[in-house]
C-alpha positions in Angstrom: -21.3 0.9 18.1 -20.7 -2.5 19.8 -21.2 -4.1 16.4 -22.1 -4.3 12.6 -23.7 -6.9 10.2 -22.1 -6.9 7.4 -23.3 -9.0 3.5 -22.8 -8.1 0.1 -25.8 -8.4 -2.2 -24.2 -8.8 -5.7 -20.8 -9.9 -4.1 -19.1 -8.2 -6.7 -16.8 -5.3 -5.8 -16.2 -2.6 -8.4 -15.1 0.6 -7.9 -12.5 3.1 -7.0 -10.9 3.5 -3.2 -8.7 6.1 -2.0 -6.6 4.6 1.2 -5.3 6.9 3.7 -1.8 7.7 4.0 0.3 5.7 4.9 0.6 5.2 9.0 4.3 4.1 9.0 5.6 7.0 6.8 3.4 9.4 8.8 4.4 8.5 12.1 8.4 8.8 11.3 7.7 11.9 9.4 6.2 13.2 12.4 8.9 12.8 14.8 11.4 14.1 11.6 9.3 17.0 11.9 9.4 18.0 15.4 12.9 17.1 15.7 14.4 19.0 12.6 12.2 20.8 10.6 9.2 22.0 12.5 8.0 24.0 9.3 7.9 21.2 7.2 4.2 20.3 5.7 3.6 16.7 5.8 0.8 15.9 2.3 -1.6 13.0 2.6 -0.9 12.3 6.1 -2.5 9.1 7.7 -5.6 9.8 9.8 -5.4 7.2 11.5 -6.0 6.9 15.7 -2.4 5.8 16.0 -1.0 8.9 14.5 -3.4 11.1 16.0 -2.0 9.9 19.1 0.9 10.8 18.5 0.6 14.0 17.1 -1.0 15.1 20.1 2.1 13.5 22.7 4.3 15.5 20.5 2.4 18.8 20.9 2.3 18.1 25.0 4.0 20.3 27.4 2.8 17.7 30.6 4.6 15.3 32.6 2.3 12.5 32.0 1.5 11.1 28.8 -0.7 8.1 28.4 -0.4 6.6 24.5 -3.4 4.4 25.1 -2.9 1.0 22.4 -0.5 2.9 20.4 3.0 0.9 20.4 4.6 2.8 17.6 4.4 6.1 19.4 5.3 3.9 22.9 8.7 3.0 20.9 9.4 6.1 19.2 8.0 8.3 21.9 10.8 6.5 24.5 13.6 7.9 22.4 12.4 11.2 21.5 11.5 12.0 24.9 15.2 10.3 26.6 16.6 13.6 24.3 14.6 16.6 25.5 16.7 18.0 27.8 15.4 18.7 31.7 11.9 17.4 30.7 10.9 14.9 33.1 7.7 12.3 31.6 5.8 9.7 32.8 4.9 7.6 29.5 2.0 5.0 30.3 -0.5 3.4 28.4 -3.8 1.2 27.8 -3.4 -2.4 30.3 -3.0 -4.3 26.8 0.6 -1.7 26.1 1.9 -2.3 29.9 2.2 -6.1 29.2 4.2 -5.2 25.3 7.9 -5.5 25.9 10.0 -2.4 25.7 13.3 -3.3 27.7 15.7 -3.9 24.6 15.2 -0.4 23.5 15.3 0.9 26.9 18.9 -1.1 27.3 19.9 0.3 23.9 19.3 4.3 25.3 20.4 3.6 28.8 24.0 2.2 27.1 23.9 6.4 25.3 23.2 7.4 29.0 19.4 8.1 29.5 17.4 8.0 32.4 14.8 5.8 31.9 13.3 3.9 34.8 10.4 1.3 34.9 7.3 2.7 37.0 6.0 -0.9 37.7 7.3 -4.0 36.0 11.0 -3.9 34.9 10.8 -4.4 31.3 7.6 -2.8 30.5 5.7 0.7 30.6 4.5 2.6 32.2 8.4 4.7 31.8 9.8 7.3 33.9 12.1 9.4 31.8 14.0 11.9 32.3 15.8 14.1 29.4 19.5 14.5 29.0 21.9 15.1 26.3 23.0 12.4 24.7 26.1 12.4 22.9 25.5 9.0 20.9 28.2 7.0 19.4 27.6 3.2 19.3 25.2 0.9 20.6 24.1 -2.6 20.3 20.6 -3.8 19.6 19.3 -7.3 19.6 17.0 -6.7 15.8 15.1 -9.8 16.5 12.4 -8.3 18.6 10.4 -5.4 16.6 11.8 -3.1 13.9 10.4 -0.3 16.1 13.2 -0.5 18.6 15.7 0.3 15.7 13.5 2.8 14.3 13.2 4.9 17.5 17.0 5.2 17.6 17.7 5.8 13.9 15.4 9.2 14.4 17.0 10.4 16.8 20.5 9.4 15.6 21.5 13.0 13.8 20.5 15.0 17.3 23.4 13.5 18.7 26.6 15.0 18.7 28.4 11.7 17.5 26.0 11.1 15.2 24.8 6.8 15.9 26.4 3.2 15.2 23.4 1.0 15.7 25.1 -2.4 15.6 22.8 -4.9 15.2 22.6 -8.3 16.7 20.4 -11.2 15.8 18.3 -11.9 12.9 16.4 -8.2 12.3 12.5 -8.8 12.5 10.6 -6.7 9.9 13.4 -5.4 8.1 11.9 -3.6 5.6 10.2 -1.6 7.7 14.1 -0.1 9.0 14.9 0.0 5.1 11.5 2.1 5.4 12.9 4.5 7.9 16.6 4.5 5.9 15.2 5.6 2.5 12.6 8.2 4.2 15.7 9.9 6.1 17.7 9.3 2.9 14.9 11.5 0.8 14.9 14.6 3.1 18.8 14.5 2.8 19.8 12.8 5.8 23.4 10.7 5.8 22.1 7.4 6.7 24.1 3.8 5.6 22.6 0.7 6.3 24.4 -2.7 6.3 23.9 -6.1 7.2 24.5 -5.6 11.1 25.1 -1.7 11.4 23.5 1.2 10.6 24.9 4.2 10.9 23.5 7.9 10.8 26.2 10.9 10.9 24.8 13.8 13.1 24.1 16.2 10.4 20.6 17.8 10.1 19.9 19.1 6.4 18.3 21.8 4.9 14.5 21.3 5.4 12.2 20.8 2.5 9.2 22.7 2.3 7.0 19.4 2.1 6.2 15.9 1.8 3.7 13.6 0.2 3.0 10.7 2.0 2.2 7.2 -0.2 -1.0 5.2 0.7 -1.1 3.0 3.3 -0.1 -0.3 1.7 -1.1 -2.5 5.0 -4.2 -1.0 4.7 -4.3 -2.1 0.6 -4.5 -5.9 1.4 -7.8 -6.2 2.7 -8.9 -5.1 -0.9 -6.5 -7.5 -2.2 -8.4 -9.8 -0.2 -11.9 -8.9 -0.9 -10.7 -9.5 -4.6 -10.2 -12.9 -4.3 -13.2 -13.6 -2.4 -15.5 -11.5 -4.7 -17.0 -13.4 -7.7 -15.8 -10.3 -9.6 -13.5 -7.7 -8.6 -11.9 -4.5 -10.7 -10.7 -1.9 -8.0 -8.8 1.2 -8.6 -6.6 2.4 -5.9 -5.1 5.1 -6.5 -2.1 7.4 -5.0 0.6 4.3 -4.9 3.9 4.1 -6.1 5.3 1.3 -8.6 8.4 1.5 -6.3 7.5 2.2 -2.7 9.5 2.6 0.3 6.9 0.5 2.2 7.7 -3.4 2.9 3.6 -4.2 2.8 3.8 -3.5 -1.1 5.3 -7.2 -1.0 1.4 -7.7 -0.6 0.9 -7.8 -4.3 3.4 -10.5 -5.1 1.9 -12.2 -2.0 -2.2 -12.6 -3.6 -0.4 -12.6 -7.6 -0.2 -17.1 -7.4 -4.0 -17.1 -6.0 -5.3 -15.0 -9.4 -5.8 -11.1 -8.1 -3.8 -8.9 -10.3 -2.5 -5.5 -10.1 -1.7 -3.4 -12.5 -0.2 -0.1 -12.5 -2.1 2.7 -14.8 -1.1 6.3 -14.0 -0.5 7.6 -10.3 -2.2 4.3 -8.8 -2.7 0.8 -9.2 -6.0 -1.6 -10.5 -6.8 -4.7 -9.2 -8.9 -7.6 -11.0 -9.7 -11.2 -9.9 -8.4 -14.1 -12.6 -9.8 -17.3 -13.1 -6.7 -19.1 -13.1 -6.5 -22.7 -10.6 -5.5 -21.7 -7.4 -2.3 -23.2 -5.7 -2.9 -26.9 -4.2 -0.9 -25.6 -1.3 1.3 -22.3 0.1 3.6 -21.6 2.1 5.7 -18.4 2.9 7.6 -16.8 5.3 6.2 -13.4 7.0 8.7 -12.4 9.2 9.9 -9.1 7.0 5.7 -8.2 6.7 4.0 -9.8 10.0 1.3 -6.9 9.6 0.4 -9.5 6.1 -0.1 -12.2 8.6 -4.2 -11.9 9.2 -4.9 -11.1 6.0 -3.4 -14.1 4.9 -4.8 -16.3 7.1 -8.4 -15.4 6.5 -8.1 -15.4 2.9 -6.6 -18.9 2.8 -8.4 -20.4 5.0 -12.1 -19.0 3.3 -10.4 -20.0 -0.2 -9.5 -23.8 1.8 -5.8 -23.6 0.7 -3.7 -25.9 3.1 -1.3 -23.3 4.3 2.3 -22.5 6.2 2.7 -18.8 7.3 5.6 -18.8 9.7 7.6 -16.3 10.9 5.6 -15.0 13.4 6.6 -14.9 16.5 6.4 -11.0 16.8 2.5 -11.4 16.4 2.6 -12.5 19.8 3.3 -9.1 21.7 0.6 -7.1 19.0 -2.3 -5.5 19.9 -3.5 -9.4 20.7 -1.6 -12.7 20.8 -2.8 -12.5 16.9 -1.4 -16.3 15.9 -4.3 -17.3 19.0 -6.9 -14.6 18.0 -6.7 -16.5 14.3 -7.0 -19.6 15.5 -10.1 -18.8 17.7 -12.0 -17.0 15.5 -10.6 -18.8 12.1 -12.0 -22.3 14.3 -15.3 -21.0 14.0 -16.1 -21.9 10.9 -14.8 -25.7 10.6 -11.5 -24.6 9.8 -8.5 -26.9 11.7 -5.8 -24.2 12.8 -2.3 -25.2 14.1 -0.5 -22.6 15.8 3.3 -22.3 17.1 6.0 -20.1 18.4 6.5 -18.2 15.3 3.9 -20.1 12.8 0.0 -20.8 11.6 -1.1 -23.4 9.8 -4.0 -24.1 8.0 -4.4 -27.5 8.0 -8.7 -27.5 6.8 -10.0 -24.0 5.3 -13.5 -23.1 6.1 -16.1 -25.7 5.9 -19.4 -24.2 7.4 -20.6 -20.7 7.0 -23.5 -18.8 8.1 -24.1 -15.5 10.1 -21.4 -15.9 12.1 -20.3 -13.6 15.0 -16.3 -12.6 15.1 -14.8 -11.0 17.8 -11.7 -8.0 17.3 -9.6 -8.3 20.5 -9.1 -4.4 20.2 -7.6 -5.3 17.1 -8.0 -3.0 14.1 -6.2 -5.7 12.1 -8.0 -8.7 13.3 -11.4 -6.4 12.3 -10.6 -5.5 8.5 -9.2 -9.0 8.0 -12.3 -10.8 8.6 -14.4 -8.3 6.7 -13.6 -10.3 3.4 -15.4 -12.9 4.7 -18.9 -10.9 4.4 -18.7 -11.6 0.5 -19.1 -15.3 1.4 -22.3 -15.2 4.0 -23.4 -12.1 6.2 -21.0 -11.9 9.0 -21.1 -9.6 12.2 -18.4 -8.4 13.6 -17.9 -7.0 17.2 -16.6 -3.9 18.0 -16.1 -2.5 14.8 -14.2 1.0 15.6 -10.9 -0.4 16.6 -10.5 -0.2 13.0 -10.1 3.7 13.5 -5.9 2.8 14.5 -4.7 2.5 11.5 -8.2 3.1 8.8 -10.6 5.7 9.9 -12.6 5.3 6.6 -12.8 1.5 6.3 -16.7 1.3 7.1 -17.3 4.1 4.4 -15.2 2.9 1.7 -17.1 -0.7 1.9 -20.3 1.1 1.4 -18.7 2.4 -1.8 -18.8 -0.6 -3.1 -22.1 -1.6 -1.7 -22.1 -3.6 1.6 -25.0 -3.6 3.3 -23.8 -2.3 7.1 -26.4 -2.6 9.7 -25.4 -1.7 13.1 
């Protein structure tokens, strides 16, 4: 479909949501898996396009593999694919993935002695790759980039017969998305210690466990935090979540606590319900450990007219979109005065005019479910509503749950 119409007749959201697994967990799980314990059963997985994606590159025996818009299997894919020996790839993807930077990583495996060559534009994909062995040892990484980078090596790291020493340089971007990969290694046994500016992963493979559970995507979980606060009542049930997660996005919580949506845990999941307590006269916070927060934030501020800082940014830039310029496009719409840096958006005016407006996505699945909440303020359409299928296959379903009114 090329778009939907979206309004909520009561605009009151009750109801109970399941979210799929989580996308991040899945995704490092999946490369664990193929590396080390090919018999390992991987519970709740996500369903999302992204992982799909990379499912399927994994599974491929051919020597070209095109990844489409997914940059997480781009990153991790790169590494994987620089340690199968005598295999000889071509790794390309959508137009959008071509112009995503990808050299620091490339530097980082060239320094262990890959082959890795640029097809077209030094710097950037498509990748010829061939596969070697790779002895490991230590490298350096610039952290500031993306959290991917650092990722990509630390799964690979105990295939290598000197195990890894990522040392890391710069300010690390997104960092608890490496904590993320740290704990998840640390869980099926693997020696991993992470400090400050080095990580280091001993090249030991454990005994496999027979299976994992993956937690609910918590990225996915703020756009409900969202439609909370822009419902006139809200009591949600989510369930599947842990009170401690390895995920960095479960900071989302803490993020939408100061503008009146609680959570509360109650057995293996989590409730949220809208306050009535006076919202903040301003806020400002830095994103740059949870930039995937970034939309969700924005919107919601900006439809709750909240004079607002998010900085921290600057990673949003090389997304799916330029996102800080997709906000400010789209937010600008509806009255709102949007400032936009390097690494910052600012909400100078919220929303001040609001009726059947017409959003664009930028084949952006985060840009799409962020602007949903806006539906329970005035009917909304939004163009091309699939890209949501990335990262939230479901997402159109679950807001008939709770009784949108979806015409396409």
């Amino acid at each position: 479909m090329s778009s939907i119409r979206l309004s909520h007749p009561t605009k009151k959201i009750v109801g109970k949501i399941s979210i799929p697994g989580s996308k991040s967990e899945t995704n490092r799980l999946l490369i664990l898996k193929h590396l080390y314990f090919p018999d390992l059963e991987i519970l709740n997985p996500s369903d999302s396009r992204d992982t799909q994606v990379l499912q399927q590159a994994l599974n491929s025996n051919s020597n070209t593999i095109d990844i489409g818009e997914a940059g997480t299997a781009m990153r991790f894919l790169t590494a994987y694919l620089a340690i199968q020996q005598g295999r000889r790839v071509v790794l390309s993807g959508s137009e959008r993935m071509h112009q995503r930077p990808i050299a620091l990583l490339v530097d980082a495996l060239r320094q262990l002695g890959a082959d890795i060559q640029y097809a077209e534009e030094d710097g950037f994909p498509p990748l010829h790759i061939k596969g070697q062995k790779l002895e490991g040892g230590k490298v350096e990484l610039d952290g500031s980039v993306s959290s991917q980078y650092v990722t990509a090596l630390m799964l690979i790291a105990p295939a290598l017969e000197k195990g890894l020493q990522i040392q890391l340089k710069g300010f690390s971007v997104s960092a608890p998305y490496i904590y993320l990969t740290a704990n998840l290694m640390r869980r099926l046994n693997f020696k991993v210690k992470v400090t400050q500016d080095l990580i280091a992963i001993e090249p030991f493979v454990p005994s496999a466990p027979k299976s994992f559970s993956v937690e609910p995507d918590w990225s996915a979980a703020s756009y409900w935090f969202s439609m909370a606060l822009l419902a006139e009542k809200a009591e949600i049930y989510l369930p599947g979540f842990r009170q401690y997660s390895l995920q960095g996005d479960a900071f989302v919580a803490g993020l939408f606590e100061p503008l009146g949506v609680e959570s509360h845990f109650i057995g293996s999941g989590f409730r949220l319900r809208k306050s009535n307590e006076a919202l903040p006269k301003e806020y400002r916070i830095n994103l740059i450990h949870n930039p995937d927060l970034a939309q969700t934030m924005a919107v919601a501020l900006a439809a709750k007219n909240i004079p607002a800082r998010l900085s921290g940014l600057k990673t949003l830039k090389i997304k799916e979109t330029d996102r800080l310029l997709a906000l400010q496009t789209e937010l600008e719409k509806t009255g709102s005065q949007i400032e936009i840096g390097e690494d910052y958006l600012e909400i100078k005016r919220g929303i001040q005019h609001f009726h059947d407006l017409t959003f664009d996505t930028y084949n952006d699945h985060r840009m799409a479910m962020s602007l949903v909440p806006l539906a329970l303020l005035s009917p909304i359409t939004i163009n091309d509503p699939m890209v949501v299928e990335k990262s939230y296959q479901g997402f159109w379903g679950d807001l008939e749950k709770v009784w949108f009114d979806q015409i396409n």
